[in-house]
C-alpha positions as CSV (number, residue, x, y, z in Angstrom):
1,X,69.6,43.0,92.0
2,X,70.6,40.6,89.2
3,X,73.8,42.4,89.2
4,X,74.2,41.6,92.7
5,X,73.6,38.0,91.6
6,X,75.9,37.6,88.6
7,X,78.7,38.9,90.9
8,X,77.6,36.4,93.5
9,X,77.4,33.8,91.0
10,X,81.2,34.5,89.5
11,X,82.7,34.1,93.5
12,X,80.6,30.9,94.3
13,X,82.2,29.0,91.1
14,X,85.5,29.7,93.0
15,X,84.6,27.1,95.4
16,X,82.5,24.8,93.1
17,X,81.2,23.3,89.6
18,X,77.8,25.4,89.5
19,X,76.1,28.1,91.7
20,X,73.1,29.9,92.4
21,X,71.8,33.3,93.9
22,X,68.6,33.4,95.2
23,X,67.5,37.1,95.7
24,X,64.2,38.3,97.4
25,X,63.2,42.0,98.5
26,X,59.9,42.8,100.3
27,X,58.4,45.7,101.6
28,X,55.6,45.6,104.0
29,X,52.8,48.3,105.2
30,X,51.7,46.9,108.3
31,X,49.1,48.2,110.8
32,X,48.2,46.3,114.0
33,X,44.4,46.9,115.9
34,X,44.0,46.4,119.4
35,X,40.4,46.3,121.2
36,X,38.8,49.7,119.0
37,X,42.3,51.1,118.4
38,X,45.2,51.5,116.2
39,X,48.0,50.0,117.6
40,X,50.6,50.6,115.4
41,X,51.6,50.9,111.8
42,X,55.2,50.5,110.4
43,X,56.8,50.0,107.2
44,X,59.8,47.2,106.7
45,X,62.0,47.0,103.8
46,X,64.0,43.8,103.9
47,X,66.6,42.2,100.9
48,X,68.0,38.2,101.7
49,X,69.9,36.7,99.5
50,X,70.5,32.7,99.6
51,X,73.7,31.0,97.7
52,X,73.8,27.5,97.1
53,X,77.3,25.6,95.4
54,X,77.4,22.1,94.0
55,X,80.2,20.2,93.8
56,X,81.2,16.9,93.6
57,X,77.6,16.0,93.8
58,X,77.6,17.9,97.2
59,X,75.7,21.3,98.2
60,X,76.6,24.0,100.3
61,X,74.1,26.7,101.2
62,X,74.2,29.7,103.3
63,X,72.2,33.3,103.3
64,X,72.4,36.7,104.3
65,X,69.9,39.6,104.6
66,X,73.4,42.0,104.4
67,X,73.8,43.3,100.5
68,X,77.3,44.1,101.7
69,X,77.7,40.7,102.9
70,X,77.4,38.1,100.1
71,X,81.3,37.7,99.8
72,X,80.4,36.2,103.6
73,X,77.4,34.2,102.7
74,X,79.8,32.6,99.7
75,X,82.6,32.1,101.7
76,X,79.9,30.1,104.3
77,X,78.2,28.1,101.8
78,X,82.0,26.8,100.4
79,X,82.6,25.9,104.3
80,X,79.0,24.0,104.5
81,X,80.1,22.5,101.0
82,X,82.8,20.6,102.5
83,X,80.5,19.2,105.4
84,X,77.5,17.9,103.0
85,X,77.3,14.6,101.9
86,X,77.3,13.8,98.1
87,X,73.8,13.4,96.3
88,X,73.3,13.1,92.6
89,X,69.8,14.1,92.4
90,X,71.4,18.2,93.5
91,X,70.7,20.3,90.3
92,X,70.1,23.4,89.2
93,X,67.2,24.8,86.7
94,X,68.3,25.7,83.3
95,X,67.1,28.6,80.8
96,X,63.5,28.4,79.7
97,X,60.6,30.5,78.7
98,X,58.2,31.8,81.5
99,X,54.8,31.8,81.6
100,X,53.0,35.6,81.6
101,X,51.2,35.3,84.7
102,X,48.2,37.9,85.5
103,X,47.3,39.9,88.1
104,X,49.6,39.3,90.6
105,X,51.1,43.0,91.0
106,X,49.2,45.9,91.5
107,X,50.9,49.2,90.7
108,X,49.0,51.3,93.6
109,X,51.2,49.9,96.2
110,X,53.7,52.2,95.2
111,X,51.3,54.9,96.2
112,X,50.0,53.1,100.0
113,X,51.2,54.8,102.8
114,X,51.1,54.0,105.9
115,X,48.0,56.4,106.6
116,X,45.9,54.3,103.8
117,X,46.3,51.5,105.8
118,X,45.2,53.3,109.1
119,X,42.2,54.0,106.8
120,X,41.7,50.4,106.2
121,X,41.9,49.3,109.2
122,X,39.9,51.9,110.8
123,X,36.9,51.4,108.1
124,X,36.8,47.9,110.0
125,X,36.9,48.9,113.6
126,X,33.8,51.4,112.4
127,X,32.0,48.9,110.9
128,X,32.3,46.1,113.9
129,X,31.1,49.1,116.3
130,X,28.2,49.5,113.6
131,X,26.9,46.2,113.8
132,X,27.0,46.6,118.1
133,X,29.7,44.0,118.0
134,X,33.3,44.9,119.9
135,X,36.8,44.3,118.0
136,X,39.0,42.3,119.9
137,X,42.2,42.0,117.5
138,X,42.9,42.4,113.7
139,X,45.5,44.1,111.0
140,X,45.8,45.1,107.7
141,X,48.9,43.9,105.8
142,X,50.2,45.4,102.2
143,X,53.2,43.9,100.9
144,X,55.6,43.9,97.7
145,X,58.1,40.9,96.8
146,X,60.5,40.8,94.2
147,X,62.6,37.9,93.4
148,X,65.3,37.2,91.5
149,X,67.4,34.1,90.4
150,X,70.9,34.0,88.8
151,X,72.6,30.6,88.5
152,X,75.6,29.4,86.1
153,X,73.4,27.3,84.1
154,X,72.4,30.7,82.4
155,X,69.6,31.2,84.3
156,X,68.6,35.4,84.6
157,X,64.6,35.5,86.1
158,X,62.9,38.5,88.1
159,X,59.4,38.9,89.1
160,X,57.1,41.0,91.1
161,X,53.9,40.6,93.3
162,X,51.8,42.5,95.6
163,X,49.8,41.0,98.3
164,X,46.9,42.8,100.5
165,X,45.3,41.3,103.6
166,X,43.1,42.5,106.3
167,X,41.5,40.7,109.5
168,X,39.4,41.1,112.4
169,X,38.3,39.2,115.1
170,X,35.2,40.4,117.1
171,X,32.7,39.4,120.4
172,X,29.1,39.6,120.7
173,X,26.8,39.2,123.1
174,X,23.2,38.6,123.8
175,X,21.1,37.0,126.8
176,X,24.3,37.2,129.1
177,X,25.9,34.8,126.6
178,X,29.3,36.6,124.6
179,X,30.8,34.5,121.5
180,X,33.6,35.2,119.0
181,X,34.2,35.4,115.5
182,X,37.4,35.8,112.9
183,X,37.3,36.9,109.1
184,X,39.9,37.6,106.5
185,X,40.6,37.9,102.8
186,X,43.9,38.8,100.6
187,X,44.0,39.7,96.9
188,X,47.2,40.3,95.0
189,X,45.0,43.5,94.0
190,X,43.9,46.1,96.6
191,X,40.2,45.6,96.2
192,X,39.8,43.8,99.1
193,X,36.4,45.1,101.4
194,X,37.3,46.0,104.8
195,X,33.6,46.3,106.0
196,X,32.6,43.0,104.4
197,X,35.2,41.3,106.3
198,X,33.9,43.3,109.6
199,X,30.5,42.8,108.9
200,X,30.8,38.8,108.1
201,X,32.1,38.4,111.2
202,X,29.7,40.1,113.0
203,X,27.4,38.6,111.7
204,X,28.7,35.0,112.4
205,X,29.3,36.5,116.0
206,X,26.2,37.4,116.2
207,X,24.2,34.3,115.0
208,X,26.4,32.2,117.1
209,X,24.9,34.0,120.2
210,X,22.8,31.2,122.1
211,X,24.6,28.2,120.9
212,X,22.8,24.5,122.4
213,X,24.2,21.7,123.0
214,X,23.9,18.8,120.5
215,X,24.3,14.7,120.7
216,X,27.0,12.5,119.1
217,X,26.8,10.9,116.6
218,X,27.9,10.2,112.2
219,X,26.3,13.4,110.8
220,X,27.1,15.1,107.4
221,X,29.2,18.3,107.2
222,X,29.7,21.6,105.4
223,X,33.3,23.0,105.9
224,X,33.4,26.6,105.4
225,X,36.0,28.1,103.6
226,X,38.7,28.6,106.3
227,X,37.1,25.5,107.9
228,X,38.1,23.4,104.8
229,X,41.3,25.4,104.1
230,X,42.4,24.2,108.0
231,X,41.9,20.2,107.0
232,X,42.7,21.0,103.4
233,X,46.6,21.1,104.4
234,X,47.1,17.3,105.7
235,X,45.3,16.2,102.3
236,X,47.7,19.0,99.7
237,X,50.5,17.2,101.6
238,X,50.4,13.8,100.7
239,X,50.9,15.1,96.9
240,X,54.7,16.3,97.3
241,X,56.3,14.0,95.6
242,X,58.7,14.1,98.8
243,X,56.6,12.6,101.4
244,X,55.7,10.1,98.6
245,X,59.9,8.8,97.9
246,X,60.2,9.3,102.1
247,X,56.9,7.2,102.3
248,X,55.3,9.8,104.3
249,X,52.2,9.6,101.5
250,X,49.0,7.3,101.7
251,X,49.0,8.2,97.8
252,X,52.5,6.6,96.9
253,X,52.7,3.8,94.4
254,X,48.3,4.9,94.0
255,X,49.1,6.6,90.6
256,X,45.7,5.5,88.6
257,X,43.7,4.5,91.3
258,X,40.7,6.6,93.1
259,X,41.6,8.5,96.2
260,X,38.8,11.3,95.5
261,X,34.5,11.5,95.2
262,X,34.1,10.7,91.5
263,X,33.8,14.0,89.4
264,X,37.0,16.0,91.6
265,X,39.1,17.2,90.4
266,X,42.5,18.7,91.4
267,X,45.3,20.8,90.5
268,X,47.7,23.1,91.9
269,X,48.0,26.0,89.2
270,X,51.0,28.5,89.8
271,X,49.7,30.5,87.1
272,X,46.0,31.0,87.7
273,X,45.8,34.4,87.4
274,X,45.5,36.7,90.7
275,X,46.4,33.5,92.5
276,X,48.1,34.4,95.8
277,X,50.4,31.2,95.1
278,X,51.0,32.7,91.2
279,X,54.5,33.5,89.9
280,X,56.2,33.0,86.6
281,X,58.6,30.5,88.1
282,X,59.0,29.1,91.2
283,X,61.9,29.1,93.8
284,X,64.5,27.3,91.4
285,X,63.9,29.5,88.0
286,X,62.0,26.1,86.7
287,X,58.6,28.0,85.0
288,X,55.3,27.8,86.8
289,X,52.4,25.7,85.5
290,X,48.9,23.9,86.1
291,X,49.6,20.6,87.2
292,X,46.9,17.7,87.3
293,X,47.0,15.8,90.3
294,X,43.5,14.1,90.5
295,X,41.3,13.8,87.7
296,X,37.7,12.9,88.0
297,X,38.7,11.4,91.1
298,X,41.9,9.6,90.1
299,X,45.4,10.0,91.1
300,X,47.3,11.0,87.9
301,X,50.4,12.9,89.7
302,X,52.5,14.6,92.4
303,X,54.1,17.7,92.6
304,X,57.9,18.5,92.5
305,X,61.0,20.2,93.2
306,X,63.8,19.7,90.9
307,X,65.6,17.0,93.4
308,X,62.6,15.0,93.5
309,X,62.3,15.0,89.8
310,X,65.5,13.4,89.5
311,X,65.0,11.2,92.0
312,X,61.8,10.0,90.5
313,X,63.2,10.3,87.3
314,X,60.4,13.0,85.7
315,X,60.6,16.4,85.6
316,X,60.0,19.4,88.3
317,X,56.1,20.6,88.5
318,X,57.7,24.4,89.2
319,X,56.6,23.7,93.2
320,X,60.6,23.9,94.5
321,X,59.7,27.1,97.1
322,X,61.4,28.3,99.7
323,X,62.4,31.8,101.0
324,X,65.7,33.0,101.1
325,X,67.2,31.4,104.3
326,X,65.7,27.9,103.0
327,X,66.9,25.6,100.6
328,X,63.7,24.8,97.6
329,X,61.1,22.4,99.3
330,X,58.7,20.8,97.7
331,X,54.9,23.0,98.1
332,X,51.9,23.8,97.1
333,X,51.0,26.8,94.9
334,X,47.1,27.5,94.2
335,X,45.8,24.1,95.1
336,X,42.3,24.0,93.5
337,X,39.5,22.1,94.0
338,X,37.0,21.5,91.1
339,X,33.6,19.3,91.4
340,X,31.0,18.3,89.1
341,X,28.8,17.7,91.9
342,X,27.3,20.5,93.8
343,X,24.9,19.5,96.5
344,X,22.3,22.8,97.7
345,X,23.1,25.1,100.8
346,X,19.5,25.0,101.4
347,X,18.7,21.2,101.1
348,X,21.5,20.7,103.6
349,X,20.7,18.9,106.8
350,X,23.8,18.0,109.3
351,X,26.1,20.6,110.9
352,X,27.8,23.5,109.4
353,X,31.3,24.7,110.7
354,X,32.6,28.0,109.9
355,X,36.3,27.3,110.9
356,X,38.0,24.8,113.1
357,X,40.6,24.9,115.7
358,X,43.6,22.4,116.0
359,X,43.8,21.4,112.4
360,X,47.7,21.6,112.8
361,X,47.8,18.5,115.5
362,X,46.1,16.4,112.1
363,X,48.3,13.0,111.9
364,X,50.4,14.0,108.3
365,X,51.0,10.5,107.3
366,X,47.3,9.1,108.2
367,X,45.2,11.9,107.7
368,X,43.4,11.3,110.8
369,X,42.3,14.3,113.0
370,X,40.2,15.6,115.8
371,X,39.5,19.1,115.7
372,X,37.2,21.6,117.5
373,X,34.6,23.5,115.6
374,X,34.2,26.6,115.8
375,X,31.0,28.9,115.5
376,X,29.0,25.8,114.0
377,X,25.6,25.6,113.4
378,X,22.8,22.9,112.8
379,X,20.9,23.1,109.6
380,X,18.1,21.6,109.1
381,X,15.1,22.9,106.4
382,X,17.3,26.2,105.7
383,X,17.2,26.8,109.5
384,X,20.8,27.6,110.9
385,X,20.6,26.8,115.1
386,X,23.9,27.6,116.9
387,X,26.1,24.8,118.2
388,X,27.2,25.9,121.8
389,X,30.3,23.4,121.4
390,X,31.7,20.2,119.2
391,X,34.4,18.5,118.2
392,X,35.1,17.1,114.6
393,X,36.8,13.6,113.9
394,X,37.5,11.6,111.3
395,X,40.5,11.0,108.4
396,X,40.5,13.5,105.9
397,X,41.3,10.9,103.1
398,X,38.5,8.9,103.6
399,X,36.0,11.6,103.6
400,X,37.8,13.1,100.2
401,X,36.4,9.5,99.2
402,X,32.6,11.2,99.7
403,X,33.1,14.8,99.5
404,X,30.9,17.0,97.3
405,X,30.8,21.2,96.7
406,X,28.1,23.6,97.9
407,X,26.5,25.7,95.3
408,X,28.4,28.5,97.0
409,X,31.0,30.4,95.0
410,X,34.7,29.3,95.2
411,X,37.4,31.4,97.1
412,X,41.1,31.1,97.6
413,X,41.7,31.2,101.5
414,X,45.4,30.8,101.5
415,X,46.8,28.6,99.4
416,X,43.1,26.6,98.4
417,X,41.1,27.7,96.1
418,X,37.6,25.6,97.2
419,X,33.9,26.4,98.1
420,X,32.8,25.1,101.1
421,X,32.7,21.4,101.1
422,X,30.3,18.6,102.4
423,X,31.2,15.5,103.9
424,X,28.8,12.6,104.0
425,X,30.2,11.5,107.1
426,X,31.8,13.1,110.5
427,X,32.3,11.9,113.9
428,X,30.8,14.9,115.8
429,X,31.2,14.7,119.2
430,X,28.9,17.4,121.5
């Protein structure tokens, strides 16, 4: 493949000053489950290949998932080059020395066929039927990227990662009442536990069963992990350094001031090792690395691309990502959440939400939402009573002001790597 992209990179500098080939190749294991069946399973090999020229201070960009077809895609991005409007902050990354990232490729894949995942998923349809539950929907996913970047800077950088994932959603009844209930979990390492994640949501099924109504009212919170991965994404948001030059950030111009709980701290860490976010470099070739963003509660950073660096006059973070019909944005990797403040499951008393519904219609500027929770339950004395319905409002950087950690462990659900979260303070509406 980095063949393919020095060749690429020669025709491009036809057209323009510098170039760049952005390579990525995946192939994916994927079986579907539908009801207590198998639906499907398939394997998908796939290879795109993005080329961006500068020139003049101007980029062109085009892509093609054809090997055959990057004299095409050059030709295209010379054409788009022409169109663009000049920018000095365009740049390219430059030689460096990247990080040794662990555990993000596990060599088994090379040995999963399409009837080990079949297995995986059917150890999850077993286990739901175990518990008397019924299996509505659910998957398991195995997958193998490779990416490479070439660029005339010098630039030569391949890596490799494996992600596994699995899901389930499930019904239960009891007293002529039927409720739902959805688990997951990745790993870059096939050790995931396909009946833990049926049995947990079984068992959240099942102990939603006879939810009451409640009242109204200010009441602390406990997000559960997908629950505070869902409203975690407004708040990771406001620290790309381009919402923050757009002025799409309530953190701009707040470098030094508290917009966290005292003793939180965050970081987004594209080498933590196993992190599903991990990679020696990032979409550019610039190297990956922990970033501080809040320290003991105050603001000391955002992330960046390489355009926003020179635009803000800094250097990139390694958080330029994209995929290879996209041009590098500005993301998170393994955002990570770190308190020195853990308050105890069992002297919790408010409600308790297990995941929430709607997260995506959060205001990205404001941070305010209003959210449905789902399967929730009342704690109060260690006692968990079922919530038959509620919605959850409030701004998500205001209650970052007063948040604290469970004693629960901490566990990456997507791209947050948190354990479940308390809030002083939500508008919970029955």
């Amino acid at each position: 493949m980095l063949g393919i992209g020095e060749e690429a990179v020669k025709r491009a500098l036809k057209y323009g000053e510098m170039a760049e080939v952005y390579i990525e190749r995946e192939k994916t294991l994927e079986v579907e489950i539908q009801r207590d069946l198998i639906d499907f399973g398939k394997i998908e090999s796939m290879t795109g290949i993005g080329i961006r020229i500068l020139k003049e201070g101007r980029m062109g960009f085009a892509y093609t998932s054809d090997p055959d077809g990057v004299g095409v895609a050059v030709r295209m991005a010379a054409q788009n080059l022409r169109l663009a409007d000049p920018d000095e902050n365009f740049g390219f990354s430059e030689p460096s020395t990247y990080p040794s990232v662990k555990g993000i490729h596990d060599r088994s894949f090379s040995d999963l066929e399409v009837e080990d995942s079949v297995e995986m998923a059917g150890r999850m349809i077993e286990r739901v039927l175990e518990e008397g539950c019924k299996p509505t929907s659910g998957g398991f996913t195995a997958s193998r990227i490779e990416t490479f970047i070439v660029n005339s800077e010098g630039v030569e950088a391949s890596s490799a990662s494996t992600v596994f994932s699995a899901h389930i959603s499930v019904t239960a009844e009891g007293n002529g009442m039927k409720t739902t209930a959805y688990e997951s979990d990745s790993s870059c390492k096939l050790d995931i536990d396909p009946e833990w994640i049926a049995g947990r949501a079984c068992r959240i099924a099942k102990d939603s069963v006879g939810g009451r109504s409640i009242e109204g009212g200010k009441i602390p919170a406990v997000l559960d992990y997908h629950a505070a991965a869902g409203l975690l994404g407004t708040f990771a948001a406001a620290f790309s350094a381009d919402n923050v030059q757009r002025g799409r950030s309530v953190l701009a111009d707040r470098l030094g001031s508290r917009v966290t709980s005292e003793g939180l701290s965050v970081y987004d860490d594209g080498t933590m090792e196993g992190g599903l976010g991990s990679a020696p470099f990032d979409g550019e070739g610039t190297p990956s690395q922990r970033t501080v963003l809040v320290e003991d509660g105050i603001l000391r950073g955002y992330l960046h691309n390489i355009y926003t660096a020179s635009k803000g006059r800094t250097g990139s973070t390694g958080n330029g990502l994209r995929g290879y019909m996209e041009v590098p944005a500005v993301s998170t990797t393994n955002f990570i959440l770190e308190f020195n403040r853990t308050v105890q499951l069992e002297d919790f008393m408010g409600i308790f939400v297990t995941d929430v519904l709607g997260a995506h219609t959060a205001n990205p500027i404001s941070g305010d939402f209003s959210v449905e929770a789902n399967n929730a339950f009342m704690v109060e004395a260690g006692e968990f009573t079922p919530v038959k319905k509620a919605m959850l409002s409030g701004n998500i950087f205001e209650l970052m002001m007063k948040a604290s950690s469970t004693d629960l462990e901490r566990r990456q659900v997507g791209g947050f790597v948190t354990a479940p979260i308390m809030f002083e303070e939500v508008h919970v509406t029955g």
